[in-house]
C-alpha positions as CSV (number, residue, x, y, z in Angstrom):
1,X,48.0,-51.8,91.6
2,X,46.1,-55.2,90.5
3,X,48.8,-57.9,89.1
4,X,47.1,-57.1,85.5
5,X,48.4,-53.2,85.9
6,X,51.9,-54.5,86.8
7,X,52.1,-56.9,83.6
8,X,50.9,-54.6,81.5
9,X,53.0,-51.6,82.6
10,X,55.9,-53.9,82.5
11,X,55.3,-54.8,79.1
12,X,55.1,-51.2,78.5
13,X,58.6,-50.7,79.9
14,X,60.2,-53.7,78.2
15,X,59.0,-52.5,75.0
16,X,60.0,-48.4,75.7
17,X,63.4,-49.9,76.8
18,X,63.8,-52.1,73.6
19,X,62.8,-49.2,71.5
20,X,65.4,-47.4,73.2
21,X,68.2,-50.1,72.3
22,X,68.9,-50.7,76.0
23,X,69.5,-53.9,78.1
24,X,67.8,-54.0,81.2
25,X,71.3,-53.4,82.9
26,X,71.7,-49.8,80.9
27,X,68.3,-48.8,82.3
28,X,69.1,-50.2,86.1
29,X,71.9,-48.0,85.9
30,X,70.1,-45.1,84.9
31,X,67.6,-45.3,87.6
32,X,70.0,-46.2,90.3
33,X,68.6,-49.6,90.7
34,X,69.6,-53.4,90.2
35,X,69.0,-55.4,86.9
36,X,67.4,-58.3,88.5
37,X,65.1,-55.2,90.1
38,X,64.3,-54.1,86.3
39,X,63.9,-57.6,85.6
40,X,61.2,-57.8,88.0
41,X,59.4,-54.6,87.2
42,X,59.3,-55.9,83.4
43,X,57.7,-59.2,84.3
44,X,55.1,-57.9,86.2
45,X,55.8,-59.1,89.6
46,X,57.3,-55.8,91.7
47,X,54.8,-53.3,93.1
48,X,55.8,-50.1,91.3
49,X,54.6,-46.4,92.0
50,X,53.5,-43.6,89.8
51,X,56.9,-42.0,90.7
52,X,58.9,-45.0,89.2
53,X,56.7,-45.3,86.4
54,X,57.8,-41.2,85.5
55,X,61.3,-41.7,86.3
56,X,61.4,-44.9,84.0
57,X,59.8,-42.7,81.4
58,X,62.1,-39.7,81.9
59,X,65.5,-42.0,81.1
60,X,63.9,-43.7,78.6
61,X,62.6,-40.4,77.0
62,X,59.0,-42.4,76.3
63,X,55.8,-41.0,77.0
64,X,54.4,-44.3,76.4
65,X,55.5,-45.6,79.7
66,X,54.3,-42.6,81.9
67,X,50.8,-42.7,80.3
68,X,50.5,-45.7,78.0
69,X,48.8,-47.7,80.6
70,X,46.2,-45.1,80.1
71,X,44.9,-47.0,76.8
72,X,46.2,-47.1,72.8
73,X,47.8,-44.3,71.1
74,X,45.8,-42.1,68.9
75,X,46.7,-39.5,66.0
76,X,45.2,-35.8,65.6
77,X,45.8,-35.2,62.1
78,X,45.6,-30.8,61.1
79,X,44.5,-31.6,57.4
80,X,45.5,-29.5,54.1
81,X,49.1,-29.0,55.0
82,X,51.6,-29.5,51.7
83,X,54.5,-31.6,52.0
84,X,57.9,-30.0,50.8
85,X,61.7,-31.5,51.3
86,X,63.0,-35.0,51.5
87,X,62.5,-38.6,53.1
88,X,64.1,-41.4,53.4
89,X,62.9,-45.0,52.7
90,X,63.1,-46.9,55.7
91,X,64.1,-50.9,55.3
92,X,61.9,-53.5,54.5
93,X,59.3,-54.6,57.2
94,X,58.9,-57.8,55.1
95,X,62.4,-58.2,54.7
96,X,63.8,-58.0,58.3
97,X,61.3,-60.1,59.6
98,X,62.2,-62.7,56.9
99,X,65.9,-62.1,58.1
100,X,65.0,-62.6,62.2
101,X,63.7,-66.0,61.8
102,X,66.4,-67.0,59.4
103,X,69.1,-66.0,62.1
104,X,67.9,-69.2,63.5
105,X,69.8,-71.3,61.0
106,X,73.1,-69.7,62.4
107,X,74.7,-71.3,65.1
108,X,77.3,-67.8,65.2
109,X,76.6,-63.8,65.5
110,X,74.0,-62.1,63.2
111,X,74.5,-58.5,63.2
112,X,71.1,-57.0,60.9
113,X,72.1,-53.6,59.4
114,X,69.2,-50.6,60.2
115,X,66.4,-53.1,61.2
116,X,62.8,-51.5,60.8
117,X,62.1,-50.6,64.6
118,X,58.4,-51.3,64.5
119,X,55.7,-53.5,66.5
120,X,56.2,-56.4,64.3
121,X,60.0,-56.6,64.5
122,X,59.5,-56.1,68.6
123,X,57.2,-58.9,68.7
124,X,59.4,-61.4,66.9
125,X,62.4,-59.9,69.4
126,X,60.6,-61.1,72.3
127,X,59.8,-64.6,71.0
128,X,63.3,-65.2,70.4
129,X,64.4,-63.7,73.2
130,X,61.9,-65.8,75.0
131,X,63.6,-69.2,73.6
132,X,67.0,-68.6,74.8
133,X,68.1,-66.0,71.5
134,X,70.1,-63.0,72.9
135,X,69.7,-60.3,70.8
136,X,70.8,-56.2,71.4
137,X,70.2,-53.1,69.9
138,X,74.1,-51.4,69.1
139,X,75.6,-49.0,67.2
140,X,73.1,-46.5,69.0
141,X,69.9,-48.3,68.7
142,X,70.4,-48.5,64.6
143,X,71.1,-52.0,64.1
144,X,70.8,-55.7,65.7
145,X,72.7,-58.5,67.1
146,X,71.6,-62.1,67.3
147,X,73.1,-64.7,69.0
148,X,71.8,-67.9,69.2
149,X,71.9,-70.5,72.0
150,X,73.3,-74.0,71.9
151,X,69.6,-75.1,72.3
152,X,66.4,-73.3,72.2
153,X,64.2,-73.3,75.1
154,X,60.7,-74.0,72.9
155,X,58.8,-74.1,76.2
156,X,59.6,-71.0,77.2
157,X,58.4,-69.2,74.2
158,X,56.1,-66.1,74.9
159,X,52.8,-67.3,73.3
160,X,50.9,-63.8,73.4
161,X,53.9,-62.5,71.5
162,X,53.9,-65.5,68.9
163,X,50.5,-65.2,68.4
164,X,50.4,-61.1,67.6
165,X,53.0,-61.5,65.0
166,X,51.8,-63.6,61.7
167,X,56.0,-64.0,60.8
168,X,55.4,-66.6,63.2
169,X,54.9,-69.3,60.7
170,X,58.3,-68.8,59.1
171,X,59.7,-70.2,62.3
172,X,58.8,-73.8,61.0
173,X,61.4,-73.7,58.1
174,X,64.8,-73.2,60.0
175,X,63.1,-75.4,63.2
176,X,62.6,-78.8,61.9
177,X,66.5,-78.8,60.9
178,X,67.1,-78.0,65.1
179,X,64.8,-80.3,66.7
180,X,62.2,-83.6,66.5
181,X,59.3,-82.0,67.5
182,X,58.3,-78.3,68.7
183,X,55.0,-76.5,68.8
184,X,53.7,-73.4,67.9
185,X,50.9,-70.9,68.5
186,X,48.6,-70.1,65.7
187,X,50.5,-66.9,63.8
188,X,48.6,-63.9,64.3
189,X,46.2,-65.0,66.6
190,X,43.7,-65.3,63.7
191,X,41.5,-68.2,61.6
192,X,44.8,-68.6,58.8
193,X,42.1,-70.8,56.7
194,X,43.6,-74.2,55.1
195,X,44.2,-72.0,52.0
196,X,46.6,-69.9,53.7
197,X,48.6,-72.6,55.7
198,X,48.2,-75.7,53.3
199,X,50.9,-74.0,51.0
200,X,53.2,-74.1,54.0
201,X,52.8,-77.4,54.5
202,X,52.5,-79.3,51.2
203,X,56.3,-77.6,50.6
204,X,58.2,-78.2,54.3
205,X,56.3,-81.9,54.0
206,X,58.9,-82.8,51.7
207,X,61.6,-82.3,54.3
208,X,59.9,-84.2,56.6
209,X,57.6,-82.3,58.9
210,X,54.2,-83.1,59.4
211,X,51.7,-80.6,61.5
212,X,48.8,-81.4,63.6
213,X,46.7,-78.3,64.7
214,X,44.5,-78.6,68.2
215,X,43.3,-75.5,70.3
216,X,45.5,-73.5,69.3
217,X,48.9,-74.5,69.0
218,X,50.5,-76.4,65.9
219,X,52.1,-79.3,67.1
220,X,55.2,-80.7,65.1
221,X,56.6,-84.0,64.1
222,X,59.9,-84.2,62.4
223,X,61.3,-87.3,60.2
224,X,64.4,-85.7,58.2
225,X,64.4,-86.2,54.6
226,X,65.4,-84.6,51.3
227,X,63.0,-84.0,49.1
228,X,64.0,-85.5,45.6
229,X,62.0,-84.1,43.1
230,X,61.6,-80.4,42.4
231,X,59.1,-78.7,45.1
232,X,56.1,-77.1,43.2
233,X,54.6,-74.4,45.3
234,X,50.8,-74.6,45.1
235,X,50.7,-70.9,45.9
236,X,53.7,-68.1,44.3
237,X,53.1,-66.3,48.0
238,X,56.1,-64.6,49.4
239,X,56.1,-66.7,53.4
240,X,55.7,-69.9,51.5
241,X,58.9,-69.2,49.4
242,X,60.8,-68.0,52.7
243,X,59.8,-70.8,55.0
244,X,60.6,-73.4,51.5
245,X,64.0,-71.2,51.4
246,X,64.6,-71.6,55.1
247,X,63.9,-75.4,55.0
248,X,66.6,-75.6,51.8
249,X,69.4,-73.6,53.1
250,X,70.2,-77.0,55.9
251,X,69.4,-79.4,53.7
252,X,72.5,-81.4,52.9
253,X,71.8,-81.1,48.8
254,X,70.1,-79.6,46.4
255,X,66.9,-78.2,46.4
256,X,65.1,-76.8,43.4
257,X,61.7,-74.8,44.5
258,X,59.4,-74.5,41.2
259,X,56.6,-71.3,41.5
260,X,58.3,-69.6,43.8
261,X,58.0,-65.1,45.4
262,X,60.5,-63.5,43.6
263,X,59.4,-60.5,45.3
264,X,61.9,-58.2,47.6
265,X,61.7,-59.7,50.8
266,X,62.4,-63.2,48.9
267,X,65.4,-61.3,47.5
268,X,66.6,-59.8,50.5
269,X,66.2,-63.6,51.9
270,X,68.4,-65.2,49.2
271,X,71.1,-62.3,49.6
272,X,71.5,-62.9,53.5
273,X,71.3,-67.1,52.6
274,X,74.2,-66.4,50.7
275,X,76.2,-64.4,53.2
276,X,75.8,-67.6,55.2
277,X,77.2,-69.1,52.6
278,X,74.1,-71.3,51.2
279,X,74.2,-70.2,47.2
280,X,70.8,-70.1,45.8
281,X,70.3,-69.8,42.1
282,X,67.9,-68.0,40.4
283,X,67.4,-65.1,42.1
284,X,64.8,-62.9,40.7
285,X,62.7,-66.1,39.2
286,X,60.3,-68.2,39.7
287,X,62.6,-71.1,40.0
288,X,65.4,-71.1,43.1
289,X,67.9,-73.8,43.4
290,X,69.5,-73.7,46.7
291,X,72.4,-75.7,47.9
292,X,71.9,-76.4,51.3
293,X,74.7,-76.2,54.3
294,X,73.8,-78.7,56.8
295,X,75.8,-76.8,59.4
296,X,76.3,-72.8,59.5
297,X,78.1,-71.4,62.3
298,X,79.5,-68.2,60.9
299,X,79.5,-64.4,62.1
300,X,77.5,-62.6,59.6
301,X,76.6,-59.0,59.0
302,X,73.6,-58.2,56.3
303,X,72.3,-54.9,55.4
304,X,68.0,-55.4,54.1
305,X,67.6,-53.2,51.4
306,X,64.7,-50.3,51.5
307,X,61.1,-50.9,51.6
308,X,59.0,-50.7,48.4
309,X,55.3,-50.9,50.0
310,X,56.5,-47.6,52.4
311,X,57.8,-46.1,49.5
312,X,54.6,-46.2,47.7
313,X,53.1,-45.0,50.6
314,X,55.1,-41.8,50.7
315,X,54.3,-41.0,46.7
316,X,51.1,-41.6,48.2
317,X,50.9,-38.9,50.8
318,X,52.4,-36.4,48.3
319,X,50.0,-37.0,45.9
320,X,47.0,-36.5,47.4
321,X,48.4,-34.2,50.0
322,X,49.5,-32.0,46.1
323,X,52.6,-31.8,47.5
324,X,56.2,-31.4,45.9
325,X,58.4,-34.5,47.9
326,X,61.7,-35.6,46.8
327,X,61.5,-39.6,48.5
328,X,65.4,-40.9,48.8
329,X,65.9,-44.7,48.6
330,X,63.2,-45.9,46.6
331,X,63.9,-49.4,45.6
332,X,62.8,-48.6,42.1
333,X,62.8,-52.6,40.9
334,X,59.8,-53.4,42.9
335,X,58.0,-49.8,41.8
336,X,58.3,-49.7,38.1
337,X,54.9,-51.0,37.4
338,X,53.1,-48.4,39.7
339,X,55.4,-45.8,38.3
340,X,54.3,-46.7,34.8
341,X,50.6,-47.1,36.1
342,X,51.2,-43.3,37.4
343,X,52.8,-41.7,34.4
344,X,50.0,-43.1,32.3
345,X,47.5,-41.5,34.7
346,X,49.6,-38.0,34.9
347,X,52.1,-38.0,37.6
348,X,54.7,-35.5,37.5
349,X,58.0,-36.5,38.6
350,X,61.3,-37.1,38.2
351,X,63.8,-39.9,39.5
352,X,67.6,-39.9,39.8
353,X,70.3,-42.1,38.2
354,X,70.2,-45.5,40.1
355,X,72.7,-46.6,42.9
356,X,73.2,-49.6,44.5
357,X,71.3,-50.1,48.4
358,X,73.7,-51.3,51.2
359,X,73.3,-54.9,50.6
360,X,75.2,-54.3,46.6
361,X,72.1,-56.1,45.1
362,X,69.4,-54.1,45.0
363,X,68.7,-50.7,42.7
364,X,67.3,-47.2,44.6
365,X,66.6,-43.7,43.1
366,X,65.7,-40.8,44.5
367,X,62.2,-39.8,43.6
368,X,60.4,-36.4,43.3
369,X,56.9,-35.8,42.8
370,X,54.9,-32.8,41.9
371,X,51.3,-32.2,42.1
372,X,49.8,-33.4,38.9
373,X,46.7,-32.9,37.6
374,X,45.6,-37.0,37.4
375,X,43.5,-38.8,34.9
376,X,41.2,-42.2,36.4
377,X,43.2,-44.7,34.5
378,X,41.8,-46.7,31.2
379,X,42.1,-50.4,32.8
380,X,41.4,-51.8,36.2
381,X,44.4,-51.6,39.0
382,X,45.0,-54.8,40.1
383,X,47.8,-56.6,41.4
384,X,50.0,-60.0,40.4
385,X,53.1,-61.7,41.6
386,X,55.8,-59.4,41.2
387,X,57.1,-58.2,38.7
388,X,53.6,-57.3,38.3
389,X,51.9,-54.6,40.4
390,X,52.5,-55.2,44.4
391,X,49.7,-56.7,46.1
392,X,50.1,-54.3,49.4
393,X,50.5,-51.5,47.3
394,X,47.1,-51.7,45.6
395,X,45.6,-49.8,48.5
396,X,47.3,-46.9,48.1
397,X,45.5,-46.4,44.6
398,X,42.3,-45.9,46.2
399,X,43.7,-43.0,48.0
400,X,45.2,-41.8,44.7
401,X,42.1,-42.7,42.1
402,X,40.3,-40.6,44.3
403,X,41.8,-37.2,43.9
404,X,42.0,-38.1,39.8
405,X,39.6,-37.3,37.2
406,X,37.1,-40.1,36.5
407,X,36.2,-43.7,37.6
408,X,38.8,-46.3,38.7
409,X,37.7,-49.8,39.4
410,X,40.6,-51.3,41.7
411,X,40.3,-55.4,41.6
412,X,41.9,-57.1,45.3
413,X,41.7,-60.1,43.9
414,X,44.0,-61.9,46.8
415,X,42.1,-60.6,50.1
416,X,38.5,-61.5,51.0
417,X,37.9,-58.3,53.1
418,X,40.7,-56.1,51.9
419,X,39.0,-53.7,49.9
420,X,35.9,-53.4,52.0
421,X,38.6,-51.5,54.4
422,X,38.6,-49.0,51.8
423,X,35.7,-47.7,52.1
424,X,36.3,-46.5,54.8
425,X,37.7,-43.5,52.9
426,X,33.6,-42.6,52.7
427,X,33.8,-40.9,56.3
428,X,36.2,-38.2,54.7
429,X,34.3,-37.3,51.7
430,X,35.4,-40.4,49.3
431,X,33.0,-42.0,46.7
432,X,33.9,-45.4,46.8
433,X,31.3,-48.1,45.9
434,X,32.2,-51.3,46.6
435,X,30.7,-53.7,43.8
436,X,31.8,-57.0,45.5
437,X,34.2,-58.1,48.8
438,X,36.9,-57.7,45.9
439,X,36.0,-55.2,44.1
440,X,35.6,-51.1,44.8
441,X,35.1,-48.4,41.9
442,X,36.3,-45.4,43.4
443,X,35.0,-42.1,41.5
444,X,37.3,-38.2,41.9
445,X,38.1,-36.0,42.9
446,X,37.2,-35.4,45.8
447,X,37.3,-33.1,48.5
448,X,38.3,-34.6,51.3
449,X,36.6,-33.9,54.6
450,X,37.7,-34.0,58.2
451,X,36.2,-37.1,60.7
452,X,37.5,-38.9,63.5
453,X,37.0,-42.7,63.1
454,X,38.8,-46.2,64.4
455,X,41.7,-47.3,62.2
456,X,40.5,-50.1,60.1
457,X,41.8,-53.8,61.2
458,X,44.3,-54.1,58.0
459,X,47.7,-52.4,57.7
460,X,48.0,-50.7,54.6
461,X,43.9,-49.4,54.3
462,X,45.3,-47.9,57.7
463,X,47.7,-45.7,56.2
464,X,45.2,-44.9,53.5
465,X,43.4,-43.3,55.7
466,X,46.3,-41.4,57.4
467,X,46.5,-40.0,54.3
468,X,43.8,-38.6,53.4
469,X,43.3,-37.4,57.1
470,X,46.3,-35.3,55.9
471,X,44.4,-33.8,52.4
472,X,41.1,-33.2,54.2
473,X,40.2,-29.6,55.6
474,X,40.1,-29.5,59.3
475,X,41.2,-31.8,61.7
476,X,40.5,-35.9,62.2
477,X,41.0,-38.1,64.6
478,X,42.2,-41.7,64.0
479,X,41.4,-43.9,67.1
480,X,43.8,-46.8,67.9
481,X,46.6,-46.8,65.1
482,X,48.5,-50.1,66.9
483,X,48.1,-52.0,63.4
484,X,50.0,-48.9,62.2
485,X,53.1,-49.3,64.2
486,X,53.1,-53.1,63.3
487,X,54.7,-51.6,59.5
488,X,56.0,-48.6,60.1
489,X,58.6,-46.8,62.0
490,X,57.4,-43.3,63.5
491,X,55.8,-42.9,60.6
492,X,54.0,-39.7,61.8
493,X,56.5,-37.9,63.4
494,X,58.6,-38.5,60.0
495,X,55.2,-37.2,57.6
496,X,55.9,-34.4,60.6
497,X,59.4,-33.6,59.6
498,X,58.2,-33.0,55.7
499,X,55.5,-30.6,57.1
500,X,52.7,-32.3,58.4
501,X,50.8,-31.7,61.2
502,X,50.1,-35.1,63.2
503,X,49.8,-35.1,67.1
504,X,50.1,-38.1,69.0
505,X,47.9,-38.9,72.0
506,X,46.4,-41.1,74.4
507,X,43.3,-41.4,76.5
508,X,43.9,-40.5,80.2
């Protein structure tokens, strides 16, 4: 096998073993070979044969590793199938990647309650891992220990992980209060824009760290100070808040941020500050004022609450799948407005009496939906800062506008390609017409039709798609669902277990 085959397939294994919530130790044992051997295998540089590669995937139970060097994974999606039974939110994507790079304030143990196992989260594991973190999967694979090094090893970071991950940037807030200068790759391995990574940098300026971007890599300067004015984000986006939270929570003092997320994952942030004992006013608002620790060294254990954006995706599937669901865990706070959207367009459902998530803070219900007969709503579905309707979840209206009655003009006034994804719902019978790189009117209902296609580029419009793979007659094909597995955890064999019909496969 070429040197490329070895890295890849090593990646391969790393990540099947990761998944798996073994060390490299566990799965030496299993095969009857050495760690440092393992070691070797998962950096590429030990020949390895086809037998190996099927033994490796028979402990590790991963079909990934026996033929994911064969290209991406695939779904083959048997359409027209109702949903029935119960599922359970997963927590926050958002959230636990928000929680990963604040670990790094913590000089002691981080143990992260029922971490999202999904490609983002992986990513972020093997930066820190890469810079000296040592983090395990325990408690059978559910949750996540982190434990931090004296000092991090910055030049050893994995740059092809930093750059597939966009949580990247949130790095820079608990870094400048660990070292004088660091660099970075470029998060997500994507043209950010100044309007995108200017908010970043106007806020963490004030603590004293300047950024100078060449080919590539941000390169940064730090001068320690306290800022002593209130810090006025230019832009009330949810990383700017978390990387201005990160910079606060080490800053010998008071910090007041003006304009800031008060969204879930900011929530969920402020929570976990506070277990590390940083107290941070305000929670909920748009103003935070945190009192900074300038040294934490404690052993911490933080449960993120449920995710609201996967939620919406699973009222989603049983609506235009016409499916009765009952979806536990719904973190009802951050879904009132797209309830109340729904009702007014028809949904039928009910929701249980509210109880507290695991991390005491944050309110669930259980939800059931029926299928309703749905009416195009009267006003345009846009989004706004929460508590307003959820940027991320304004996808998932398409899907839904198009099995209602009438016109629906949905307004993405946030993304400059977003809803141009959308229309991708047009291969499977959809009428959307998009009016503008921000604007689609989508007319129902429809009747959704089978096609095999590529998964758009963008997350959510991804699972848009899934969906209404899943309400279309026959059976589709969606072609390379990696951006998939970046926000969601097994998400098709878990639409599986409420009675779909979704295969998973690979070229050979």
């Amino acid at each position: 096998m070429s040197d490329d085959y070895l890295v890849r397939i090593g990646k391969l294994i790393r990540d099947a073993r990761q998944h798996r919530g073994w060390t490299q130790t566990q799965l030496a044992e299993a095969l009857g070979t050495s760690q440092s051997a393992v070691n070797r295998i998962e950096r590429g540089n030990q020949n390895i044969s086809l037998e190996m590669i099927a033994r490796i995937g028979e402990a590790l139970d991963s079909e990934i590793v026996s033929l994911g060097y064969a290209g991406p994974m695939h779904l083959r999606v048997v359409g027209r199938r109702r949903l029935s039974g119960s599922i359970d939110v997963k927590t926050s994507k958002n959230a636990c990647v928000a929680l990963l790079c604040g670990s790094l304030l913590n000089k002691g143990r981080t143990v992260l309650r029922r971490v999202a196992r999904i490609e983002e989260v992986f990513r972020l594991l093997e930066v820190l891992n890469s810079i000296g973190v040592r983090t395990r999967w325990i408690n059978d694979g559910v949750d996540l220990e982190i434990v931090p090094p004296a000092d991090l090893d910055m030049d050893g970071m994995d740059a092809e992980a930093a750059r597939r991950t966009r949580s990247i940037i949130m790095f820079l807030g608990p870094l400048l209060h660990r070292m004088d200068r660091f660099r970075l790759p470029y998060a997500g391995g994507c043209d950010l824009g100044t309007r995108t990574i200017e908010p970043h940098m106007i806020a963490l300026r004030r603590f004293g760290l300047d950024i100078t971007a060449t080919e590539g890599i941000y390169h940064a300067e730090v001068t320690r100070t306290a800022p002593d004015r209130p810090i006025v984000l230019t832009e009330r986006g949810d990383t700017v808040t978390e990387n201005a939270l990160l910079a606060a929570a080490r800053n010998d003092g008071v910090t007041v941020i003006r304009n800031a997320s008060s969204n879930y994952m900011v929530q969920d942030l402020c929570f976990f500050l506070e277990a590390l004992g940083v107290r941070v006013d305000g929670v909920g608002t748009t103003t935070l004022t945190v009192h900074g620790v300038p040294d934490i060294d404690v052993d911490v254990d933080y449960s993120p609450s449920e995710d609201p954006v996967e939620a919406m995706s699973l009222l989603a599937a049983a609506v235009v799948t016409e499916s009765e669901l009952t979806i536990r865990r719904v973190p009802i706070e951050f879904l009132e407005i797209e309830l109340a959207v729904l009702e007014e367009m028809g949904l039928d459902h009910d929701r249980s009496a509210e109880y507290a998530a695991d991390n005491g803070r944050t309110r669930l219900i259980d939800l059931t939906v029926r299928p309703s007969k749905l009416e195009a709503p009267i006003d345009k579905i846009h989004p706004m800062p929460f508590p307003g309707l959820n940027i991320d979840n304004v996808p998932f209206f398409a899907a839904i506008a198009a099995v209602a009655q009438g016109k629906t003009l949905i307004h993405d006034w946030v993304y400059d390609n977003r809803a141009i994804y959308l229309t991708d719902l047009n291969r499977l019978g959809g009428r959307l017409q998009l009016l503008d790189p921000h604007r689609v009117l989508v007319e129902g209902p429809t009747r959704w039709r089978a096609a095999e296609m590529m998964c758009p580029p963008a997350l959510r419009p991804a699972v848009v798609v899934l969906l209404a793979m899943m309400a279309a007659e026959g059976t589709s094909v969606l072609r390379n669902v990696y951006v998939i597995n970046r926000g969601y955890e097994e998400l098709a064999e878990r639409l599986n277990s409420v009675g779909a019909q979704i295969e998973i496969f690979r070229d050979i």
